[in-house]
C-alpha positions as CSV (number, residue, x, y, z in Angstrom):
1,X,9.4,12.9,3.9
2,X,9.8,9.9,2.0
3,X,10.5,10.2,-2.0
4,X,8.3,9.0,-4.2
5,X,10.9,6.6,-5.6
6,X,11.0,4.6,-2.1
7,X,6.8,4.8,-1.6
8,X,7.0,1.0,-1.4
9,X,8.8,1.2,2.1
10,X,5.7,3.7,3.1
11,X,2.5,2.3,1.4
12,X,1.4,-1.9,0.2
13,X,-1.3,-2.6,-2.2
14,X,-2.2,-6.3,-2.5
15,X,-4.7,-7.5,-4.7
16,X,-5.3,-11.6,-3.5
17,X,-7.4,-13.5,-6.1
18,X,-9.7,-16.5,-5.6
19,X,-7.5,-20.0,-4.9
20,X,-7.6,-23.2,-3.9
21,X,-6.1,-23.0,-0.9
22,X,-6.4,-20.5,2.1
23,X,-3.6,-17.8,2.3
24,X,-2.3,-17.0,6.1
25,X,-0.8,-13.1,6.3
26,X,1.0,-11.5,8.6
27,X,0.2,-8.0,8.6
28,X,2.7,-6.4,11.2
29,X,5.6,-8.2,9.9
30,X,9.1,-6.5,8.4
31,X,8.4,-3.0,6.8
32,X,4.5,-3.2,7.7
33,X,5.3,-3.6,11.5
34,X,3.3,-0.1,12.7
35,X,1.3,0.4,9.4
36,X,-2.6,1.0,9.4
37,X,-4.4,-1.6,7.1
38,X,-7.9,-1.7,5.4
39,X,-9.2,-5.3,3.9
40,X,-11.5,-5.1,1.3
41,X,-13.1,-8.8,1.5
42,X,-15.4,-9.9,-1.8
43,X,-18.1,-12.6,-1.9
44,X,-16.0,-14.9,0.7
45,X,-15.0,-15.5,3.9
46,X,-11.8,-14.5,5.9
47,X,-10.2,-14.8,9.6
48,X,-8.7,-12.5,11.8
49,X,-6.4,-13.8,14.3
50,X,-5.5,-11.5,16.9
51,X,-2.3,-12.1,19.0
52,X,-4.3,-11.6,22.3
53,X,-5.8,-14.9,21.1
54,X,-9.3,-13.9,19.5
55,X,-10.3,-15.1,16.6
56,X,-12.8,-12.9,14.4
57,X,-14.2,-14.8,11.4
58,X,-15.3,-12.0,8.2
59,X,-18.0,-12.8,5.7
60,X,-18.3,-10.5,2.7
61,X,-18.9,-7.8,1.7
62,X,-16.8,-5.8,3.8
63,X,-14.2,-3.2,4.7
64,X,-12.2,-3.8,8.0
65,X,-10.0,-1.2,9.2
66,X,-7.0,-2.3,11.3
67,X,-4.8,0.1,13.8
68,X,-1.1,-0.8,14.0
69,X,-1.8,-2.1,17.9
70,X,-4.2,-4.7,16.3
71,X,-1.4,-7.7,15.8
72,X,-3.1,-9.9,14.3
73,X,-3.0,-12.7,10.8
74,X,-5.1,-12.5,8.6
75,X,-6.8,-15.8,6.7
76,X,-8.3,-15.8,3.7
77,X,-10.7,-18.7,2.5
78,X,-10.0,-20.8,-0.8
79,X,-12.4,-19.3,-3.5
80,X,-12.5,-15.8,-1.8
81,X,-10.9,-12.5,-3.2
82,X,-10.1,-9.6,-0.7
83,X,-7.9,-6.5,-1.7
84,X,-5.4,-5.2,1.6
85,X,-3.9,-2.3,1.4
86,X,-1.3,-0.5,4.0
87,X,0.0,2.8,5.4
88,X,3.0,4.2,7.1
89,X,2.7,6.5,9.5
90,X,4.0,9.0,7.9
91,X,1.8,8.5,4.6
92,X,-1.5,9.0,7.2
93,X,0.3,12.2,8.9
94,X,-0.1,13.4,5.4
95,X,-3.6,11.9,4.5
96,X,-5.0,13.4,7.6
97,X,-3.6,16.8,7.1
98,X,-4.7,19.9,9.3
99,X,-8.5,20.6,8.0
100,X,-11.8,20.7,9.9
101,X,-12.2,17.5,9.6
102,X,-8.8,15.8,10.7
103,X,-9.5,16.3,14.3
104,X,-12.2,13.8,13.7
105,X,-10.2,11.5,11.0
106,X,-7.4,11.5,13.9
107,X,-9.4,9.8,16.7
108,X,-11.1,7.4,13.9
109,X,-7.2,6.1,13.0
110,X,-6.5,5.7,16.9
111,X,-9.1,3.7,17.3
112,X,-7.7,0.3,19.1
113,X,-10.4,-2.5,17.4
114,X,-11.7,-4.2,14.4
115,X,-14.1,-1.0,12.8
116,X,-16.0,-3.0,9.9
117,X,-18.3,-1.6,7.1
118,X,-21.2,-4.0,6.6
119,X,-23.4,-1.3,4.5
120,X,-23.0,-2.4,0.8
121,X,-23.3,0.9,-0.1
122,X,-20.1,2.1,2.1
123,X,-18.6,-1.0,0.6
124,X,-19.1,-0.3,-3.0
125,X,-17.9,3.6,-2.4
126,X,-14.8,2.6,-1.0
127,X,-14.0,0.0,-3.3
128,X,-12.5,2.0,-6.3
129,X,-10.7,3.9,-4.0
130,X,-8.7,1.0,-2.8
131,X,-8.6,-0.6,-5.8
132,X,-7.2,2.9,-7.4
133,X,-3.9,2.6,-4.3
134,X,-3.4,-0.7,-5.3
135,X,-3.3,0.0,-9.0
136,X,-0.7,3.6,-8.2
137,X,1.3,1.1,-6.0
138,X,1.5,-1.7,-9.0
139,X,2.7,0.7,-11.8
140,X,6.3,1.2,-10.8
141,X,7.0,4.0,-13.8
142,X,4.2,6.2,-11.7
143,X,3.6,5.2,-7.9
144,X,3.4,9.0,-6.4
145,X,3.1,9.7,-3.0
146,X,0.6,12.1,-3.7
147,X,-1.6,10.1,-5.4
148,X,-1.6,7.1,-3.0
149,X,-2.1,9.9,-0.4
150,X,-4.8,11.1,-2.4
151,X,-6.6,7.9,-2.3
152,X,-5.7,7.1,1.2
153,X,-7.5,10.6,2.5
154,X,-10.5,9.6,0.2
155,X,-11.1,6.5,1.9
156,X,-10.8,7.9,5.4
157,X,-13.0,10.1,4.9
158,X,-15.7,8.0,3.0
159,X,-15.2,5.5,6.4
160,X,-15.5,8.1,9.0
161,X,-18.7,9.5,7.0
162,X,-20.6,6.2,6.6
163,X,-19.3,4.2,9.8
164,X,-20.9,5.1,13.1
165,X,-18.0,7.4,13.7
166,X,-18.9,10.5,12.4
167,X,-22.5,9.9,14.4
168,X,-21.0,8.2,17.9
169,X,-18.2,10.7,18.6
170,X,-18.7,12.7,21.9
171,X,-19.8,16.3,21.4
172,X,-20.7,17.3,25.4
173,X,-24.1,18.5,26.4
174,X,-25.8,21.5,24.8
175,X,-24.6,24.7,23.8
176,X,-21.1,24.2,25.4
177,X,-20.2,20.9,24.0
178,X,-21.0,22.7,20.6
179,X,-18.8,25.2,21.5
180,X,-16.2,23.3,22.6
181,X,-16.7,21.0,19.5
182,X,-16.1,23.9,17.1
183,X,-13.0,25.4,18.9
184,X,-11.6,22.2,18.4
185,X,-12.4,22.0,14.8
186,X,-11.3,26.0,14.5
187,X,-7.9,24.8,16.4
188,X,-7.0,22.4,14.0
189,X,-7.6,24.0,11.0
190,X,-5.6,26.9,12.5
191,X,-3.4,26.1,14.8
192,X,0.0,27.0,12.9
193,X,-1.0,30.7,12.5
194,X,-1.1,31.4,16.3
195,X,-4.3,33.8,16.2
196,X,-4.8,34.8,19.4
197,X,-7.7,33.4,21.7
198,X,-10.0,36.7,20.9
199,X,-10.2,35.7,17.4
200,X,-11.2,32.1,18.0
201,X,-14.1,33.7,20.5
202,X,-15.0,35.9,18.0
203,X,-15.7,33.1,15.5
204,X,-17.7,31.0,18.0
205,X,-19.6,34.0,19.0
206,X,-19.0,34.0,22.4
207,X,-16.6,36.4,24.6
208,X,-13.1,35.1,25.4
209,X,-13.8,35.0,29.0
210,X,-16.8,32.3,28.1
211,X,-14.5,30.1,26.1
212,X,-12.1,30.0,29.1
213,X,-15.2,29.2,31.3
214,X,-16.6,26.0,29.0
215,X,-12.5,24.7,28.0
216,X,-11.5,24.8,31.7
217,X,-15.0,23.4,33.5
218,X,-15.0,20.7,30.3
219,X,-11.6,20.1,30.2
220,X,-9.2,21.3,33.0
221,X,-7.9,23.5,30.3
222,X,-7.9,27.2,29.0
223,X,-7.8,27.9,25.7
224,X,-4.3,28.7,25.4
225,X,-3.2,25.3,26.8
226,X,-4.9,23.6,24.1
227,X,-4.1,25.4,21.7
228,X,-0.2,25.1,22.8
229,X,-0.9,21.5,23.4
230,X,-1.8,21.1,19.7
231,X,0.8,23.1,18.3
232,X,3.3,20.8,20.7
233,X,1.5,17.6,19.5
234,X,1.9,18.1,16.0
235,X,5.8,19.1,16.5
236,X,6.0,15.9,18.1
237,X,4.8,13.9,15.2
238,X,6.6,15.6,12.5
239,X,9.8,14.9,14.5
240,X,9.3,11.7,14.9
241,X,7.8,10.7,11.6
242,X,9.8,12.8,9.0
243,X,12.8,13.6,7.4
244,X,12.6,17.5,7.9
245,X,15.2,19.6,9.7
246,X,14.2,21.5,12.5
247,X,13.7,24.9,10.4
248,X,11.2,23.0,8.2
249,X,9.3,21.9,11.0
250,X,9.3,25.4,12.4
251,X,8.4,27.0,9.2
252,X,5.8,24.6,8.3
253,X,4.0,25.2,11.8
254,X,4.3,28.8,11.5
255,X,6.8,29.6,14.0
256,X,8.4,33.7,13.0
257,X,12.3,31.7,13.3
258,X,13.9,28.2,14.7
259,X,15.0,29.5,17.6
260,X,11.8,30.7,19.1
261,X,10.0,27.6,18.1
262,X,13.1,25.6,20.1
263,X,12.3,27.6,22.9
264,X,8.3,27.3,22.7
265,X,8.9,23.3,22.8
266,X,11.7,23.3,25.4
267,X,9.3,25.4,27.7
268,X,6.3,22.8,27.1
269,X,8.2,19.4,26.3
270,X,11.9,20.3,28.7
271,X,13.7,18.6,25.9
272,X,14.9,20.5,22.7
273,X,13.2,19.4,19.4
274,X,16.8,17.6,18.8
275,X,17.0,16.1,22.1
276,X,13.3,14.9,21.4
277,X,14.3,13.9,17.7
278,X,17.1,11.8,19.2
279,X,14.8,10.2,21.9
280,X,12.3,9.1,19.6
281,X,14.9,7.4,17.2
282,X,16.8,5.5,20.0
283,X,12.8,4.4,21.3
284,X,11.9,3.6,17.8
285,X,9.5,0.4,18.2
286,X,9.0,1.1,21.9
287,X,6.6,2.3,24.4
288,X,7.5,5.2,25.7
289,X,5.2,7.6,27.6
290,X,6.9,10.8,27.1
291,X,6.1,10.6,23.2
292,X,3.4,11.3,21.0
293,X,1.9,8.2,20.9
294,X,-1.1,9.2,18.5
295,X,-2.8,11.3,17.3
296,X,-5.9,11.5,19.5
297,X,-3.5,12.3,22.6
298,X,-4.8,15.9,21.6
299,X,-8.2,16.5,24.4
């Protein structure tokens, strides 16, 4: 985990006022290479020019959300004001957390296109919120990691509850997609405390057999695989995308000692949370299929 006294390397806050000439941006470029970006255009216009070669004019009012796989430039008009703001990976790890509703905020993050907020009301929600990071990144004497954390989890979730997201995403047919929807959600808000698969029934109000039934005929999974799968997908990230030594990272996911959780991740991964450590390092920048990837790798 970053300090708060290098947040700058993890977070940007821009604030780009009216001029009279148009302002070009690179937004993957140096330190902002794999961050996630939100514009927050004013009464103007902007462009978007994505390295595939598309070209997406913006008109405001409105919030664009950009994943780090967008590549693109950004334009902004003479006259018009925008705010952009920007996120590390491992300031959104921490934004996104392990509640109910992260499952949800995870896919939203992952999602590879331009997600825009035309509703003024979305628009004028979200706006203090980014112009409170940019004002917490400005103030040297204060800019907190929690706070800009704070704000970034505040904004997600405002996004994902006003965009189509929260409406469009899949929930299966019936009674067992709603099951299977809420042993997700259970999963992820409980995943380090390895409760057993009769508990999770239990909650859901079905027996343990039935859950097996809908995960495997849904998914090609039981239970128990996804709730390893989760456990080993959130290792992944945290080795990857922090600072903390392996006992941390076996504490914080609620493994009894170091050793068994090096075990548990050999068995699943065949690589020991160093080896993996020392993978992802050396493919830092790179695609490479046997990491995490993102966060909706999780079913």
């Amino acid at each position: 985990m970053a300090t708060d006294g290098g947040i700058h390397h993890y977070a940007r806050g821009e604030w780009h006022a009216p001029s009279l000439s148009h302002r070009r941006i690179r937004l993957q470029k140096g330190l902002y290479t794999d961050f996630h970006h939100f514009l927050l255009l004013g009464d103007g216009a902007a462009d978007l020019h994505f390295d595939s070669g598309e070209d997406r004019p913006l008109h405001g009012p409105l919030l664009a959300f950009l994943p780090p796989q967008a590549r693109c430039d950004l334009s902004i008009a003479a006259g018009s004001a925008a705010h952009l703001i920007g996120a590390s990976a491992q300031i959104m790890v921490d934004a996104i957390g392990d509640k109910v509703e992260s499952y949800s905020l995870r896919l939203l993050t992952e999602q590879r296109k331009l997600v825009e907020a035309r509703d003024p009301l979305l628009v004028a929600e979200i706006s203090p919120l980014i112009s409170g990071f940019v004002r917490e990144l400005g103030d040297p004497s204060r800019a907190s990691w929690m706070v800009v954390s704070a704000y970034l989890r505040l904004i997600l979730m405002t996004l994902w509850r006003g965009s189509d997201s929260e409406r469009s995403e899949p929930r299966g047919q019936g009674e067992t997609g709603s099951i299977l929807q809420r042993y997700r959600q259970l999963v992820e808000a409980g995943f380090r405390q390895h409760r057993p698969i009769s508990d999770y029934a239990a909650e859901l109000g079905v027996t343990a057999d039935r859950l097996h039934s809908i995960c495997q005929r849904t998914l090609g999974r039981s239970p128990i695989q996804l709730l390893h799968e989760r456990v080993v997908q959130e290792a992944k990230l945290r080795l990857e995308r922090s600072a903390r030594n392996i006992q941390e990272i076996s504490d914080s996911l609620g493994f009894r000692d170091p050793t068994y959780f090096s075990h548990f991740f050999k068995r699943k991964t065949g690589l020991s949370p160093a080896g993996y450590r020392e993978i992802a390092r050396a493919s830092a920048g790179s695609e490479n299929s046997m990491l995490s990837s993102g966060y909706a790798d999780w079913p």
